[in-house]
PDB file of N, CA, C and O in Angstrom:
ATOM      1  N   UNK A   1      -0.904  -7.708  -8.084  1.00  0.00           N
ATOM      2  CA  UNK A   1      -1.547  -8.086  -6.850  1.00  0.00           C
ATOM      3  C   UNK A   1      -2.044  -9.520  -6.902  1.00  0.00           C
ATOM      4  O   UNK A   1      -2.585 -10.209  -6.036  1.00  0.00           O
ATOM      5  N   UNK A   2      -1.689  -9.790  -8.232  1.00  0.00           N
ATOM      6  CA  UNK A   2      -2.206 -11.241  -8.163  1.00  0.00           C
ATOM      7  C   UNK A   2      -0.995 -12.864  -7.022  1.00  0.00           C
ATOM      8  O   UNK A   2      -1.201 -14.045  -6.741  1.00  0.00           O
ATOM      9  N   UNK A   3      -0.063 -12.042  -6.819  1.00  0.00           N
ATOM     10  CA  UNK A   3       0.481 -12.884  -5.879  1.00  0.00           C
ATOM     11  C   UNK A   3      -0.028 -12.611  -4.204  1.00  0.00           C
ATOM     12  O   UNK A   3       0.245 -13.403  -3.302  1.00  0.00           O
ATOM     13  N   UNK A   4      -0.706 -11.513  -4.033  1.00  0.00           N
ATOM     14  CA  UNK A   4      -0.936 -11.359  -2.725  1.00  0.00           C
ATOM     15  C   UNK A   4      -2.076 -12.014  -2.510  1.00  0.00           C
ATOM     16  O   UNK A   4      -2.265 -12.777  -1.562  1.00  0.00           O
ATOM     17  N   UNK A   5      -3.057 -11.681  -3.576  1.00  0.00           N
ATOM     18  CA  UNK A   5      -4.496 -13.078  -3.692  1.00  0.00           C
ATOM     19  C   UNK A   5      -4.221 -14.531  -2.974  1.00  0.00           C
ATOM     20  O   UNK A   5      -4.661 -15.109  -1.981  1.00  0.00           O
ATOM     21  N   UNK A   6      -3.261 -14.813  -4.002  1.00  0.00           N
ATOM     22  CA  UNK A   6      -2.127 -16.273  -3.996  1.00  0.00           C
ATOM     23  C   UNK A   6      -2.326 -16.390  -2.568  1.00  0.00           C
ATOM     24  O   UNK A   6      -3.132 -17.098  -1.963  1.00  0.00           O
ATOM     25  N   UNK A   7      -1.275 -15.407  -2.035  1.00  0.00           N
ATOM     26  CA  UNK A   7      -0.920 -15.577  -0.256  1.00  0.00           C
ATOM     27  C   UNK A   7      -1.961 -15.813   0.380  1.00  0.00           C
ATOM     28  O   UNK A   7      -2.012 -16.915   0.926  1.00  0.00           O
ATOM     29  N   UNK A   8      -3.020 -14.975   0.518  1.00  0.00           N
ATOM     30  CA  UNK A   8      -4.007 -14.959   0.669  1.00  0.00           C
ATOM     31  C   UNK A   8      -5.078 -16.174   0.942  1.00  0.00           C
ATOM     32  O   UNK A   8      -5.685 -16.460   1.974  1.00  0.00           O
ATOM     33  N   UNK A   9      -5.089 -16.741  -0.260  1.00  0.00           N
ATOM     34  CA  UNK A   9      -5.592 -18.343  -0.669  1.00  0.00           C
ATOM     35  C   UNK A   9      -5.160 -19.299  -0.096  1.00  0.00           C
ATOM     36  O   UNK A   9      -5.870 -20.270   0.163  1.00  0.00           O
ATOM     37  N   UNK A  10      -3.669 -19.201   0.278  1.00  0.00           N
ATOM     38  CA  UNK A  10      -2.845 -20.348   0.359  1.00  0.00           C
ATOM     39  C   UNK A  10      -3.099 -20.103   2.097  1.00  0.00           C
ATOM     40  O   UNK A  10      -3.107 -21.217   2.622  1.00  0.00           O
ATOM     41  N   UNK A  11      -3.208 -19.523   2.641  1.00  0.00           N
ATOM     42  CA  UNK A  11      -3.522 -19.034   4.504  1.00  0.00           C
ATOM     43  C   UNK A  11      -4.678 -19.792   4.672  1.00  0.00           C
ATOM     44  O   UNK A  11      -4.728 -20.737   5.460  1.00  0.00           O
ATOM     45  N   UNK A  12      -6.043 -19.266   3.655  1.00  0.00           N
ATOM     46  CA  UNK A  12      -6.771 -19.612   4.029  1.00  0.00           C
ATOM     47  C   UNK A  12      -7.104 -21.350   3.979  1.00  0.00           C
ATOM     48  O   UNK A  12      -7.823 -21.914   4.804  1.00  0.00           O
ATOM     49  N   UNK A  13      -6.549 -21.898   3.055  1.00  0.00           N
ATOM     50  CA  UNK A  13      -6.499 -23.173   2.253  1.00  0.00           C
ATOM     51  C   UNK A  13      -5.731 -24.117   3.748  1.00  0.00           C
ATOM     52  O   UNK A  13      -5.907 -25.275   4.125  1.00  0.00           O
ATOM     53  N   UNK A  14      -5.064 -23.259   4.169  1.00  0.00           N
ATOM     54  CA  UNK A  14      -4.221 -24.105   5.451  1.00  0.00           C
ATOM     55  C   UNK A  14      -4.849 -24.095   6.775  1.00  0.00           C
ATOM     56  O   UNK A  14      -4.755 -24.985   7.620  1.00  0.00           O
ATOM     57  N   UNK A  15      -5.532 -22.937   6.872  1.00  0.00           N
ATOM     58  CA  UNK A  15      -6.344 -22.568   8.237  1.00  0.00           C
ATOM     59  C   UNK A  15      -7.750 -23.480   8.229  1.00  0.00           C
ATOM     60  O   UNK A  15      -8.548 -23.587   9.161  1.00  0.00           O
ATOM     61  N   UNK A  16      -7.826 -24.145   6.826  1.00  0.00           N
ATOM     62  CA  UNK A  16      -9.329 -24.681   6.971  1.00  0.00           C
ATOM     63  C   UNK A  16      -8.390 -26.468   6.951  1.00  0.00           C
ATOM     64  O   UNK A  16      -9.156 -27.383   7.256  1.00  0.00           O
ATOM     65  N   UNK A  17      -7.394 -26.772   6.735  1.00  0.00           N
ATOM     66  CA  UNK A  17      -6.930 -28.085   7.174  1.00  0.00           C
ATOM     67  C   UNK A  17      -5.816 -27.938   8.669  1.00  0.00           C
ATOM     68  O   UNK A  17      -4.911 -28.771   8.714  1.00  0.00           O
ATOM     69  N   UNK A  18      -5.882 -27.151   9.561  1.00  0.00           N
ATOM     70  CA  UNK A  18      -5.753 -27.303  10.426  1.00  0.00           C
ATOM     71  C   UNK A  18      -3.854 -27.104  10.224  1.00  0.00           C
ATOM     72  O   UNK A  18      -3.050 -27.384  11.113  1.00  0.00           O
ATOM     73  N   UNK A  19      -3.548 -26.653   9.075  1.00  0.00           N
ATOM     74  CA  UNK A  19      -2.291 -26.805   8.675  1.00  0.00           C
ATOM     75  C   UNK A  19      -1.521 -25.607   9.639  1.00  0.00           C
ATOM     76  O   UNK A  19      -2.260 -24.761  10.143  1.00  0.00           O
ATOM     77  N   UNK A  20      -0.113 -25.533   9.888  1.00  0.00           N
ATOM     78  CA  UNK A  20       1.062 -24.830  10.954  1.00  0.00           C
ATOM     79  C   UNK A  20       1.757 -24.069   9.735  1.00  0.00           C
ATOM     80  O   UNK A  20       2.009 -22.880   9.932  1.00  0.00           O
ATOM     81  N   UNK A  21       2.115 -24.652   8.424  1.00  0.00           N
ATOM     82  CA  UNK A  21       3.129 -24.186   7.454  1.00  0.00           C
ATOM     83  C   UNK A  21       3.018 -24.131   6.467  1.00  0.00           C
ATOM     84  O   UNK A  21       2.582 -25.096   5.840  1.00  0.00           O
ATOM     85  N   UNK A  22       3.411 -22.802   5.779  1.00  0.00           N
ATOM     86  CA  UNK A  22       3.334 -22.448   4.919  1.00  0.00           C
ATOM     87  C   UNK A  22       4.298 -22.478   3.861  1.00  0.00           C
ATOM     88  O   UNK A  22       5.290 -21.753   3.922  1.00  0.00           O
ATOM     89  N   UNK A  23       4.063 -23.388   2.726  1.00  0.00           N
ATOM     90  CA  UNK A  23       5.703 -23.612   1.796  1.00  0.00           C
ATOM     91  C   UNK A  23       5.253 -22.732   0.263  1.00  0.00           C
ATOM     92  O   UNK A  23       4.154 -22.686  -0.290  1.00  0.00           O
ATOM     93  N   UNK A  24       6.411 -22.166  -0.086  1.00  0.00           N
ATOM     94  CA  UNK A  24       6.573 -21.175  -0.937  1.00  0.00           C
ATOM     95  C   UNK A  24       7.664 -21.412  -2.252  1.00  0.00           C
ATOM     96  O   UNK A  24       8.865 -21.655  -2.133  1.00  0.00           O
ATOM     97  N   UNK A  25       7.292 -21.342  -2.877  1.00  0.00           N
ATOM     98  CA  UNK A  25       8.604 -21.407  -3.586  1.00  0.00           C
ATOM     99  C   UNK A  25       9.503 -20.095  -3.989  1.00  0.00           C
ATOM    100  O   UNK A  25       8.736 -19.134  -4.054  1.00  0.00           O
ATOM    101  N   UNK A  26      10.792 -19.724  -4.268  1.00  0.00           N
ATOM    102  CA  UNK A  26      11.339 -18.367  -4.018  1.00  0.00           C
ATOM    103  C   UNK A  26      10.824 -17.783  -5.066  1.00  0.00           C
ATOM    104  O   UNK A  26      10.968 -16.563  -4.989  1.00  0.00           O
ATOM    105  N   UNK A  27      10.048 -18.280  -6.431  1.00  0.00           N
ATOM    106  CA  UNK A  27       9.905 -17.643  -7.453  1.00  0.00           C
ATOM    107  C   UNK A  27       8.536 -16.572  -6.679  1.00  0.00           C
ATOM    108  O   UNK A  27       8.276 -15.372  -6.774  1.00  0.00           O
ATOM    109  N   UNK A  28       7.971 -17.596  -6.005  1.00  0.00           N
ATOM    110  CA  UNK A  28       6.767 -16.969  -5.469  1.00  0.00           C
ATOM    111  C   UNK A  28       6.879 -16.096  -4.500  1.00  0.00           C
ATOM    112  O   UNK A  28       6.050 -15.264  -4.130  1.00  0.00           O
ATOM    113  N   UNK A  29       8.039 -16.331  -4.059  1.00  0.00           N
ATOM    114  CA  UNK A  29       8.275 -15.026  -2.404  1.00  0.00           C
ATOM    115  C   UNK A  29       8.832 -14.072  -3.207  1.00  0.00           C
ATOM    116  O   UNK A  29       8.542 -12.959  -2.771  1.00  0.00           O
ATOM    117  N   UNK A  30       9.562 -14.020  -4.276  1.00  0.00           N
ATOM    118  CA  UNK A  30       9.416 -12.834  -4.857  1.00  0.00           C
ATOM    119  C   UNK A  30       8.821 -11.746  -5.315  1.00  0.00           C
ATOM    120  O   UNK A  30       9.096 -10.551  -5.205  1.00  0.00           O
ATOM    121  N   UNK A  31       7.901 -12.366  -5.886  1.00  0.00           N
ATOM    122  CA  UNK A  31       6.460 -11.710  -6.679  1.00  0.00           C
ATOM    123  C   UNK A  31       5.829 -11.418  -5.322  1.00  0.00           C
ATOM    124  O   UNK A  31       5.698 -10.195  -5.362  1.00  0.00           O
ATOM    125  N   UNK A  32       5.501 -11.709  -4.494  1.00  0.00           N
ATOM    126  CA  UNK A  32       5.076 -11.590  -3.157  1.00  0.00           C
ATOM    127  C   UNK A  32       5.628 -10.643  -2.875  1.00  0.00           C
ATOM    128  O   UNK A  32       4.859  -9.805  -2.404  1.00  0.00           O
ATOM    129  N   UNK A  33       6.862 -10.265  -2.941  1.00  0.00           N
ATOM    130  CA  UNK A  33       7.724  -9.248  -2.076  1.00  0.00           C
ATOM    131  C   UNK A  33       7.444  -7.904  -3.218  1.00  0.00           C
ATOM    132  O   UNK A  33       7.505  -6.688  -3.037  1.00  0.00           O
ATOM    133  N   UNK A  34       7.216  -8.470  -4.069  1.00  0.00           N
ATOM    134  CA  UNK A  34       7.152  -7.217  -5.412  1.00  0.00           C
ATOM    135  C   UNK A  34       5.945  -6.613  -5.274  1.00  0.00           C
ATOM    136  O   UNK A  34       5.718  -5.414  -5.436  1.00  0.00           O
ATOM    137  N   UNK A  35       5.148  -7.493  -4.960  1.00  0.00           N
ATOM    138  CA  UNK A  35       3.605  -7.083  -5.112  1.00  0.00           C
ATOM    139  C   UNK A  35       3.393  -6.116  -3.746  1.00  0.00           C
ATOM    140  O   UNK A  35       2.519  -5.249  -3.721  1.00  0.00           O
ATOM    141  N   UNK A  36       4.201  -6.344  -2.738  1.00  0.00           N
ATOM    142  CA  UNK A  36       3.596  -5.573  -1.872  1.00  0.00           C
ATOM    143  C   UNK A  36       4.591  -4.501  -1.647  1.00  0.00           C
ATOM    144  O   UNK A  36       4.228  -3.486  -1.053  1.00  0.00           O
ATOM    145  N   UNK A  37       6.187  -4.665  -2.192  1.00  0.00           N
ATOM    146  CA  UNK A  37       6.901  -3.040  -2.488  1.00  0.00           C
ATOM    147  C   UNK A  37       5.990  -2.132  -3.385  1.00  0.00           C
ATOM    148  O   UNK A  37       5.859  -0.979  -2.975  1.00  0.00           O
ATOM    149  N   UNK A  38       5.309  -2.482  -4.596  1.00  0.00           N
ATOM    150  CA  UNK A  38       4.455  -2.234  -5.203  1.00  0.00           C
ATOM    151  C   UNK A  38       3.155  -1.317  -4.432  1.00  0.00           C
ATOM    152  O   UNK A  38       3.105  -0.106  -4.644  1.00  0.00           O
ATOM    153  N   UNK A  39       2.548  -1.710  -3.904  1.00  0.00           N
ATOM    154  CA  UNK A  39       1.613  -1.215  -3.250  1.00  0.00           C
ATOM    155  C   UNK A  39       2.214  -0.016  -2.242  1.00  0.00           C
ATOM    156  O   UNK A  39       1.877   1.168  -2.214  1.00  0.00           O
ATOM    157  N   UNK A  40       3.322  -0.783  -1.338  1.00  0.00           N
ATOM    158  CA  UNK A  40       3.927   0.517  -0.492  1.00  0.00           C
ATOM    159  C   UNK A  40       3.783   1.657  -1.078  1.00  0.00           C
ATOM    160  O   UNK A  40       2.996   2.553  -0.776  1.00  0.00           O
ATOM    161  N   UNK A  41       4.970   1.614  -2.394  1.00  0.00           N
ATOM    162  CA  UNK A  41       5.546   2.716  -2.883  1.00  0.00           C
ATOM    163  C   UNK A  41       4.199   3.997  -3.627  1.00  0.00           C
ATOM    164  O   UNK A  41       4.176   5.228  -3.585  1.00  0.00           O
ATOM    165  N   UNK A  42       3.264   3.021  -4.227  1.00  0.00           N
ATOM    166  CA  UNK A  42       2.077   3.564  -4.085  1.00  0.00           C
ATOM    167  C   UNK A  42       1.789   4.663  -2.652  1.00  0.00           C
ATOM    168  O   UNK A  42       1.955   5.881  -2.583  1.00  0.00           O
ATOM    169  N   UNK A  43       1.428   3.941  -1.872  1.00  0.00           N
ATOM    170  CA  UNK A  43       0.792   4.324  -0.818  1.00  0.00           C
ATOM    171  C   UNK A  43       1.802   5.512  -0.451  1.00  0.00           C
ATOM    172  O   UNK A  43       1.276   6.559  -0.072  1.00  0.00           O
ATOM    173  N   UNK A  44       3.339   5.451  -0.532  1.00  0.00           N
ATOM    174  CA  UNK A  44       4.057   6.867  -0.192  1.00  0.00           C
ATOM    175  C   UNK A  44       3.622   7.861  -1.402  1.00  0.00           C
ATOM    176  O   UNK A  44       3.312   8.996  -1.041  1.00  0.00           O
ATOM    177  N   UNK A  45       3.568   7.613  -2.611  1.00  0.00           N
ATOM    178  CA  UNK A  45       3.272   8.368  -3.266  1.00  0.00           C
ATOM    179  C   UNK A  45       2.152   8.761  -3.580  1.00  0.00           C
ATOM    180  O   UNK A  45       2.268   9.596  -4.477  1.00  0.00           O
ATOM    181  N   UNK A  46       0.988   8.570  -3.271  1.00  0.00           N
ATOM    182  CA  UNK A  46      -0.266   9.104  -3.028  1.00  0.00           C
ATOM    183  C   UNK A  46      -0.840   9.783  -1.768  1.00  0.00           C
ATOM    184  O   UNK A  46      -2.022  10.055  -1.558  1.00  0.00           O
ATOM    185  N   UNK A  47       0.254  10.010  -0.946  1.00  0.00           N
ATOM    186  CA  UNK A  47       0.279  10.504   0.408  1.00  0.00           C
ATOM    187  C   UNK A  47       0.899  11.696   0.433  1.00  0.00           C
ATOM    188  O   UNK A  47       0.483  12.509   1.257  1.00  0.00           O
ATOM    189  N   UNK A  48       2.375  12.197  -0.728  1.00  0.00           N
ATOM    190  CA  UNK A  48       3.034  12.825  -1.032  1.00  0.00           C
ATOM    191  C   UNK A  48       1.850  14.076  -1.531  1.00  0.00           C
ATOM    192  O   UNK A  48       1.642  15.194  -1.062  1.00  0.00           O
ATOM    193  N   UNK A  49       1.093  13.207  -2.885  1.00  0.00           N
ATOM    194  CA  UNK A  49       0.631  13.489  -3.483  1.00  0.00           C
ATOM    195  C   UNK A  49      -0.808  14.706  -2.324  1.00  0.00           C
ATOM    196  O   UNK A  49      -1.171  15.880  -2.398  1.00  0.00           O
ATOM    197  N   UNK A  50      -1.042  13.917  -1.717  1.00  0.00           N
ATOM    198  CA  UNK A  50      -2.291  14.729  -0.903  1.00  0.00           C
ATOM    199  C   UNK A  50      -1.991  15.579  -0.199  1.00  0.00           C
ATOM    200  O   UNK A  50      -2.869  16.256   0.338  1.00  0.00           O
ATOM    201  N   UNK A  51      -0.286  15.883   0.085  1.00  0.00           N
ATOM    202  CA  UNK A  51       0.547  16.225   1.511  1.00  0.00           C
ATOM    203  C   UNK A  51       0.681  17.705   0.182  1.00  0.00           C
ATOM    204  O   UNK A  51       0.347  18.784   0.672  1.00  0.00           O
ATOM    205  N   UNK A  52       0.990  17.750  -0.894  1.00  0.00           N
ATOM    206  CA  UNK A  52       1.158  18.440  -2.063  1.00  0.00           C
ATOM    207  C   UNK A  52      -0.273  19.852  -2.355  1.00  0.00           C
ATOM    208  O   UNK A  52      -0.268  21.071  -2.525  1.00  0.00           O
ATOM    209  N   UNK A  53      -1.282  18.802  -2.277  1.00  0.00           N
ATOM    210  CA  UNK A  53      -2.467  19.677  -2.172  1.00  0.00           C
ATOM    211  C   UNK A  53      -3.281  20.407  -0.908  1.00  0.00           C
ATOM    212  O   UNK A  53      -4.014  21.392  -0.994  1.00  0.00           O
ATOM    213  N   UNK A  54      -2.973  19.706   0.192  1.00  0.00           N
ATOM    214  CA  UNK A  54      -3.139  20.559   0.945  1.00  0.00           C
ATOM    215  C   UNK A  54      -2.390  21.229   2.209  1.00  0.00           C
ATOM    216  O   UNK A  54      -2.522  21.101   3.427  1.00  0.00           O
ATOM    217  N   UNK A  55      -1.472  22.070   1.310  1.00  0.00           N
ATOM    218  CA  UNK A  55      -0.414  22.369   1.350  1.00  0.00           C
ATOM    219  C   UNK A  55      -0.706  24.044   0.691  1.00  0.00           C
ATOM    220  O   UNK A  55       0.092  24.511  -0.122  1.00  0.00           O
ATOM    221  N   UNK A  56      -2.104  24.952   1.221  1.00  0.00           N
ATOM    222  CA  UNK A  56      -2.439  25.949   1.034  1.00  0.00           C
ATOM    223  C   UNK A  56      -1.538  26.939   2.049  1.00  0.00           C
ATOM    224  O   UNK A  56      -0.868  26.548   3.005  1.00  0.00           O
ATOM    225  N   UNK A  57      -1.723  28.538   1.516  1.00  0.00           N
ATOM    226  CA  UNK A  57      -0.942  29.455   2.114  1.00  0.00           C
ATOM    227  C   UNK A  57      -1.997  30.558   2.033  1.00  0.00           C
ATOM    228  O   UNK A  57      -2.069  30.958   0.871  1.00  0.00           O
ATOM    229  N   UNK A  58      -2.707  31.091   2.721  1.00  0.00           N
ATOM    230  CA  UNK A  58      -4.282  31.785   3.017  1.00  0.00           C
ATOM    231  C   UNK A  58      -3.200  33.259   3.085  1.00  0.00           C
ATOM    232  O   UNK A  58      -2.277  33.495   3.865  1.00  0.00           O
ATOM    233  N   UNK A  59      -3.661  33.952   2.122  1.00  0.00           N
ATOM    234  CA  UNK A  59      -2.972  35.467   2.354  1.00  0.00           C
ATOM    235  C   UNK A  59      -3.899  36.441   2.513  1.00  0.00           C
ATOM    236  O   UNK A  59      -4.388  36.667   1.406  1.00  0.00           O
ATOM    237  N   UNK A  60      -4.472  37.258   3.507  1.00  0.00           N
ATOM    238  CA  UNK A  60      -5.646  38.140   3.398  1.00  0.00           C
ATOM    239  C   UNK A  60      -4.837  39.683   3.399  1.00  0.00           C
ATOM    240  O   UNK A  60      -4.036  39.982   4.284  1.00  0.00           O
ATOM    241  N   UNK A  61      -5.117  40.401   2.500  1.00  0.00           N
ATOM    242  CA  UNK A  61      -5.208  41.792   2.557  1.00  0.00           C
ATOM    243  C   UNK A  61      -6.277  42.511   3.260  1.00  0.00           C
ATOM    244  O   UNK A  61      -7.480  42.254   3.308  1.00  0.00           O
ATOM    245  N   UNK A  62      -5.588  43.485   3.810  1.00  0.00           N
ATOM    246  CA  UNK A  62      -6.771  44.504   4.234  1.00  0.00           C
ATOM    247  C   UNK A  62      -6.472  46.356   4.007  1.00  0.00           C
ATOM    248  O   UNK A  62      -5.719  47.088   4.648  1.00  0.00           O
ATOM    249  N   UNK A  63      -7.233  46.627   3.049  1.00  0.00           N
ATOM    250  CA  UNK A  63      -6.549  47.720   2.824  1.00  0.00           C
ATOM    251  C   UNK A  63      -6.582  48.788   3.944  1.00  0.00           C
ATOM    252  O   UNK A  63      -5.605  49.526   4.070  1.00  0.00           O
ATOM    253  N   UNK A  64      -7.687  48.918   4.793  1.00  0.00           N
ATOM    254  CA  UNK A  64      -8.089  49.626   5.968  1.00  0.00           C
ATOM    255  C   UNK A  64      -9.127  50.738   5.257  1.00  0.00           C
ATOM    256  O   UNK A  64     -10.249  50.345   4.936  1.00  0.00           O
ATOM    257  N   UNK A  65      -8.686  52.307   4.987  1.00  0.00           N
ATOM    258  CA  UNK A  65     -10.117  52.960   4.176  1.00  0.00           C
ATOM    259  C   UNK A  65      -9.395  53.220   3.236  1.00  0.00           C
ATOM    260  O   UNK A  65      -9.642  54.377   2.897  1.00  0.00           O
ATOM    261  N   UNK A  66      -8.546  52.737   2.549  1.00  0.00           N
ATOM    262  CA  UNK A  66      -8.565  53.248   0.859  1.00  0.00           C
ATOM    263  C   UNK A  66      -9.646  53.596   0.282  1.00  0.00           C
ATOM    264  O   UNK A  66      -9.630  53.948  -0.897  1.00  0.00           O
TER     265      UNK A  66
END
């Protein structure tokens, strides 16, 4: 996540000089692109993960007068 910081920095670093553009180098749009497939794939799989647990099946018996 340390390239999304980066992004992050570099927005703000431009928004306070009044700057339009943002230059990158590809090593960096990579890690950028990694860092936040990264997080996605997280986010599906901890969703899976919750979709997993509550994911109950309530069975009630009733015997009547046994």
């Amino acid at each position: 996540m340390i390239y999304i910081k980066k992004f992050i920095d570099k927005i703000s670093s431009m928004e306070g000089r009044q700057g339009r553009d943002i230059v990158m180098t590809l090593d960096e749009a990579r890690a950028l692109r990694d860092d936040i497939t990264f997080l996605l794939l997280d986010k599906v799989e901890a969703n899976k993960n919750n979709q997993q647990d509550q994911d109950v099946i309530q069975v009630e018996l009733k015997g009547g007068k046994w």
